[in-house]
C-alpha positions, 0 to 999 in steps of 0.5 A: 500500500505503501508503494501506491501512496509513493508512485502518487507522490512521485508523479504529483512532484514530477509534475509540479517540477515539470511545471517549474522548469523552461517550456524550450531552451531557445526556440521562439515560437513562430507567433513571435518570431516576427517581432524579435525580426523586428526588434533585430531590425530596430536594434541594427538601424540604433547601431546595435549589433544582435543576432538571435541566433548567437542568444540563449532566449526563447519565447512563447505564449502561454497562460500568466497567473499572475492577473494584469501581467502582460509578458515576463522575462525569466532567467535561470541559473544557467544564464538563459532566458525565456519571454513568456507573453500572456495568451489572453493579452496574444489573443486580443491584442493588435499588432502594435500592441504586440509588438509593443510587449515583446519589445518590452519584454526583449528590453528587460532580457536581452537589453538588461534594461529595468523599469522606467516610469519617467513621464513628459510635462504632459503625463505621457511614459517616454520610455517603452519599459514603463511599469504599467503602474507607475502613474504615466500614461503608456500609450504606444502608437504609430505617433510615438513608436520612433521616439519610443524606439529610439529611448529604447535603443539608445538608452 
């Protein structure tokens, strides 16, 4: 009886630590794939030289627990890192919007770049990496996306 109890622990704790650990290593899921061309384009007209194929991210989409969390990037201890993007957000969201958020999120794990909540005279983020609750207004657009683009790159 003793060994049932143990087959079930087992393979409840197998799949809890399946949970835990990277869904790939660095495979970007071709959903995505688009916007990390772009970001390399982005980066490449900004002087920065970045191939994806000499990085350890991989990217996908999937449900995020966590409620209002559009993207995360994660690292572990081997030094790669994933993009997850929130499969809600993916499915409701423009093209803009989208890329807005795997750039965001490629700021954080291929660029290094933190939170920044600093604001115009007018109340407007100037930065792409804005927290989303940092009190600026975060709009991401056709109007700004170059200066947006342009503090991302040339921080």
């Amino acid at each position: 009886m003793k060994s049932i109890y143990w087959i079930a622990l087992t393979s409840i704790l197998m799949l809890i630590m399946s949970n835990c650990t990277k869904q790939s290593d660095n495979e970007i899921e071709a959903e995505l794939k688009i916007h990390f061309d772009t970001f390399v384009t982005e980066a490449e007209a900004h002087d920065m030289d970045i191939s994806l194929d000499q990085i350890d991210i991989g990217a996908y989409v999937a449900n995020i627990e966590q409620r209002g969390t559009l993207g995360q990037c994660k690292s572990y201890s081997d030094g790669s890192k994933q993009i997850v993007i929130d499969q809600s957000f993916w499915n409701s969201a423009s093209e803009l919007e989208r890329e807005y958020v795997v750039f965001h999120e490629l700021g954080h794990c291929l660029l290094g770049r933190d939170h920044d909540d600093t604001k115009d005279s007018s109340g407007k983020c100037i930065s792409i990496m804005q927290s989303g609750d940092g009190g600026c207004d975060g709009i991401y657009n056709s109007q700004n996306r170059n200066s947006l683009l342009n503090e991302l790159f040339d921080f």
